[in-house]
C-alpha positions as a Markdown table, in Angstrom:
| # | Residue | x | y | z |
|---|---|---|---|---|
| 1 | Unk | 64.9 | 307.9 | 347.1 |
| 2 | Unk | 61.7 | 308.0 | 348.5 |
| 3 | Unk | 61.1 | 304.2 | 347.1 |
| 4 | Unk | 64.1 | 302.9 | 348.8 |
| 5 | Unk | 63.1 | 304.3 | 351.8 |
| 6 | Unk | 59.5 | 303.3 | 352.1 |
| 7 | Unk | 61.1 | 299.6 | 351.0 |
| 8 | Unk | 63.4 | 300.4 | 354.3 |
| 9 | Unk | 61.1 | 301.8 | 356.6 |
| 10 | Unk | 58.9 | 299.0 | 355.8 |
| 11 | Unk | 60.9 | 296.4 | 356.7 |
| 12 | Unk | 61.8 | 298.1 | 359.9 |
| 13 | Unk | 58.1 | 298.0 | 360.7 |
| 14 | Unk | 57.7 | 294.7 | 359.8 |
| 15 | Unk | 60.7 | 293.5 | 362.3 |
| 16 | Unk | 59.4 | 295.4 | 364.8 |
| 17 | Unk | 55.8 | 294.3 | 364.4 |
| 18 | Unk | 57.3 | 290.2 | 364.8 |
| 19 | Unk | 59.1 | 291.6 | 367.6 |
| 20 | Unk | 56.6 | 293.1 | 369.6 |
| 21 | Unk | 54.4 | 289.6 | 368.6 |
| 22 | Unk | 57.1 | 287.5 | 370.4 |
| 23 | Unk | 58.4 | 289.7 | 373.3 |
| 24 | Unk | 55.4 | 291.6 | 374.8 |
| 25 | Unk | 53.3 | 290.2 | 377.5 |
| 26 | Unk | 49.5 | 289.6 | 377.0 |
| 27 | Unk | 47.3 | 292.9 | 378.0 |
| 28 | Unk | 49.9 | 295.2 | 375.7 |
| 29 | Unk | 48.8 | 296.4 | 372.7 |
| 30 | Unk | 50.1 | 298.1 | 369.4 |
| 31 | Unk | 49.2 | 299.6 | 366.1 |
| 32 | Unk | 50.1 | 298.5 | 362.7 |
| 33 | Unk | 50.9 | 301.0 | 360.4 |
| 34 | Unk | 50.6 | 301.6 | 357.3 |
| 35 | Unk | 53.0 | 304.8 | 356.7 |
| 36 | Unk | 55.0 | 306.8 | 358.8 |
| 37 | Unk | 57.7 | 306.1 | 361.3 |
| 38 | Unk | 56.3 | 305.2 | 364.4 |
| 39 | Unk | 54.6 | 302.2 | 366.2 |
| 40 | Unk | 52.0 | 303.4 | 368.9 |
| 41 | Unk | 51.9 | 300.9 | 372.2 |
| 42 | Unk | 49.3 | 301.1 | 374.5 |
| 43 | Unk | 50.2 | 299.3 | 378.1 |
| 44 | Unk | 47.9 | 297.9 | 380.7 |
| 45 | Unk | 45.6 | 300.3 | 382.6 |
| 46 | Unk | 48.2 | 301.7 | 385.7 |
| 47 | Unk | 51.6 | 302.1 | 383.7 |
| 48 | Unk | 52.9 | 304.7 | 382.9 |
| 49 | Unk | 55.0 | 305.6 | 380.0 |
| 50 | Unk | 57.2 | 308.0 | 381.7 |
| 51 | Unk | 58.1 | 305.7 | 384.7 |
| 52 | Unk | 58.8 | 302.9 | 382.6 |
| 53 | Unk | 61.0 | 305.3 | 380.3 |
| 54 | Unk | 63.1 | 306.0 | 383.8 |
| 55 | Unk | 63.6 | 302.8 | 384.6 |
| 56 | Unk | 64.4 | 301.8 | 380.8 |
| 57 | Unk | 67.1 | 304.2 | 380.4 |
| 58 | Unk | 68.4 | 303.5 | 383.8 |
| 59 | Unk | 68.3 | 299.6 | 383.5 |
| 60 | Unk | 68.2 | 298.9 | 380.1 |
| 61 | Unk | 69.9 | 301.7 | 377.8 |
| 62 | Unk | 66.6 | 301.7 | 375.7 |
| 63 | Unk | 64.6 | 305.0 | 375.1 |
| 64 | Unk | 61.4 | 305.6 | 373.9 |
| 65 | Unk | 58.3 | 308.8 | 374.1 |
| 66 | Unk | 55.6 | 308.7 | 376.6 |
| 67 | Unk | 52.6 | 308.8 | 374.7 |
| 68 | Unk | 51.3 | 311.5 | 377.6 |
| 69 | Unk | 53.2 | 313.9 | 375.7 |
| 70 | Unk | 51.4 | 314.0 | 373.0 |
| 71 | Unk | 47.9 | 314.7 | 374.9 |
| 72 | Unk | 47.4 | 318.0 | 375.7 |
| 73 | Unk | 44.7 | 317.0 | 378.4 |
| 74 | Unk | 47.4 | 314.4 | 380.5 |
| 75 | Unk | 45.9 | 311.6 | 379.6 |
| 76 | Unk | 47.6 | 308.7 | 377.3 |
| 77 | Unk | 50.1 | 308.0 | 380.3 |
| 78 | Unk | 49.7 | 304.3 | 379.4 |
| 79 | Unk | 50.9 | 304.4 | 376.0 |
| 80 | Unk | 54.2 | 305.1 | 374.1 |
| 81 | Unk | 55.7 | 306.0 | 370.8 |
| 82 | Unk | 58.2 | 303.1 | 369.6 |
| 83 | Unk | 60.2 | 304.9 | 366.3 |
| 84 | Unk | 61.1 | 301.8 | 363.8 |
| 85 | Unk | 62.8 | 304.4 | 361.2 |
| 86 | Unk | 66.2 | 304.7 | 363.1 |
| 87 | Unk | 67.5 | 301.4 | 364.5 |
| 88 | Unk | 68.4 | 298.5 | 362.1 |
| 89 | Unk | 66.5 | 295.1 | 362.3 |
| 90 | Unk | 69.4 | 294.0 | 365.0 |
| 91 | Unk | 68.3 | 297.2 | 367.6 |
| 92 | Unk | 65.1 | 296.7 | 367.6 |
| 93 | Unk | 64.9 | 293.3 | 368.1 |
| 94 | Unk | 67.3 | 293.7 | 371.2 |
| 95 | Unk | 65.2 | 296.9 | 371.9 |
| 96 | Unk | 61.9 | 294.8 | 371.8 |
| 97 | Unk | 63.8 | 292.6 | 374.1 |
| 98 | Unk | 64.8 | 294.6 | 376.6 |
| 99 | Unk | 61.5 | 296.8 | 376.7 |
| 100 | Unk | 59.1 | 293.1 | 377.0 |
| 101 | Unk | 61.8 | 292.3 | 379.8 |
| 102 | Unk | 60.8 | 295.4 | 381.7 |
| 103 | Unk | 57.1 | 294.8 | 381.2 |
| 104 | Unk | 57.0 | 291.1 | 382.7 |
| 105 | Unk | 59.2 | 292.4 | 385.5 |
């Protein structure tokens, strides 16, 4: 089980990876894993991940974590959590879409 879904998972990351290569605007920036489930973004200086995740659930039905909640100190408000391991290949390149959309706005 844990083959199939490391060959799943990894494909995920993989679409999302091309996705975020195509659809982001220059300045953004993103990990590349090598395990795990998520993709870390880091946006311009003066975002904020928890604005943007406001106007992304209110414009474009996307959802994602604001990285700020995972520093205990408040900072990381420029950066979010993007989770490859639950939408197929077909959400998250809409998702990647929809989220670059937001950013160029």
């Amino acid at each position: 089980h844990v083959a199939q879904l490391r060959r799943v998972y990894g494909a995920r990351r993989d679409h999302m990876l091309a996705a975020l290569a195509r659809e982001m605007p220059a300045g953004v920036t993103w990990t590349k894993p090598e395990g795990g489930m998520f993709v870390w973004m880091t946006l311009p200086k003066g975002h904020d991940g928890a604005d943007l995740l406001a106007t992304a659930l209110e414009t474009q039905n996307i959802a994602f974590v604001p990285g700020s909640a995972f520093f205990p100190d408040g900072s990381g408000r420029n950066t979010l959590r993007l989770n490859f391991s639950s939408p197929n290949e077909t959400q998250i390149e809409e998702g990647m879409r929809r989220l670059g959309l937001l950013l160029t706005a």
